[in-house]
N, C-alpha and C positions, 0 to 999 in steps of 0.2 A: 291473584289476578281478578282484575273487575270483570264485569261482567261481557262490555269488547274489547278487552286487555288479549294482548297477542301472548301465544304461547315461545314459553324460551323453548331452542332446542337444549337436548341435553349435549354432552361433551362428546357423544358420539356420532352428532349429527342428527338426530330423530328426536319426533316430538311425544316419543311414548315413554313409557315406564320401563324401567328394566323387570326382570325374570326373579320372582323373589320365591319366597319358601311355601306362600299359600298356592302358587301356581303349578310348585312340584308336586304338591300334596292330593290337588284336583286332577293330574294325568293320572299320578299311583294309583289312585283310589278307580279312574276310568279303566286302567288297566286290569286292575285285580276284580272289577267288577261285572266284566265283559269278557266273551270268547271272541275267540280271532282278529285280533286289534292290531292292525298296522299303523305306524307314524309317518306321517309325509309332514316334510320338513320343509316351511314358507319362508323364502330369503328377508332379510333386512330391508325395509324402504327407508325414505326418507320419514315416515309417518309412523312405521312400526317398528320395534324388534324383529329381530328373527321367532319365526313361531312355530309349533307344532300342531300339527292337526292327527288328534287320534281316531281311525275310524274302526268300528267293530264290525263284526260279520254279516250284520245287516244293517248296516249302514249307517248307524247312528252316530254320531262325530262329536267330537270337541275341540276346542283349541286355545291353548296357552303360550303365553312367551316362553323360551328357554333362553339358556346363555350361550347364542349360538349354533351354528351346526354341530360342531362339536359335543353338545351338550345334550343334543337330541341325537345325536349317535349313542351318547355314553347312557343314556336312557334307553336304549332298546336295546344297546350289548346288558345293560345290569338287567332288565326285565323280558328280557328274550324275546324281544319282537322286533318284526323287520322294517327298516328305515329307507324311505326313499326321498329321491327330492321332488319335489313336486312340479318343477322347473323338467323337468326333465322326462318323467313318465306322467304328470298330470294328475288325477284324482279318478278311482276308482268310480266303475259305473253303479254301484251300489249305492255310494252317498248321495248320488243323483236321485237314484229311485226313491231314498229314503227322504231327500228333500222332499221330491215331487208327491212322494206318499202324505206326509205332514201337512204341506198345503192344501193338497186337497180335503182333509181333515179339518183343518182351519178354515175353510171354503164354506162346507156343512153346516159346520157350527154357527155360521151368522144368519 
């Protein structure tokens, strides 16, 4: 693609990447690295996969593609953490505070 070359969609409709094995590897590792880590599960757009957002007990978050809701279920039945949709219950008030915490940090520092 040049440089204003338009992007293809993929065959799925979206112009993202699919959910590949470095992306499982970066949740595992959030997982086992962190306490209290819940997954809220970000639907498909037209622009993205479906994604997971890991948040931990203070709030600090991550987010990767999976294959699916599906796939982020079968990720929290195998590593025993609770899955919600995020469509549905929203995003915990923690990852807010931990955003708001960060920025302001980054505020500081300039």
């Amino acid at each position: 693609m040049g440089w204003f070359g338009k992007k293809k969609k993929q065959a799925d409709g979206t112009l993202d990447r699919a959910s590949d094995n470095g992306d499982q590897r970066h949740l595992v590792e959030f997982i086992g690295s962190r306490t209290g880590v819940e997954a809220y599960v970000e639907p498909k757009t037209t622009v993205t996969e479906t994604t997971v957002m890991l948040i931990a007990h203070d709030g600090e978050w991550t987010r990767r593609r999976v294959a699916g809701p599906a796939g982020a279920f079968a990720l929290g039945r195998k590593h025993n953490i609770p899955v919600y949709e995020v469509a549905k219950v929203g995003y915990p008030q923690r990852k807010r505070d931990f955003d708001a915490r960060k920025k302001l940090e980054q505020q500081r520092r300039q």
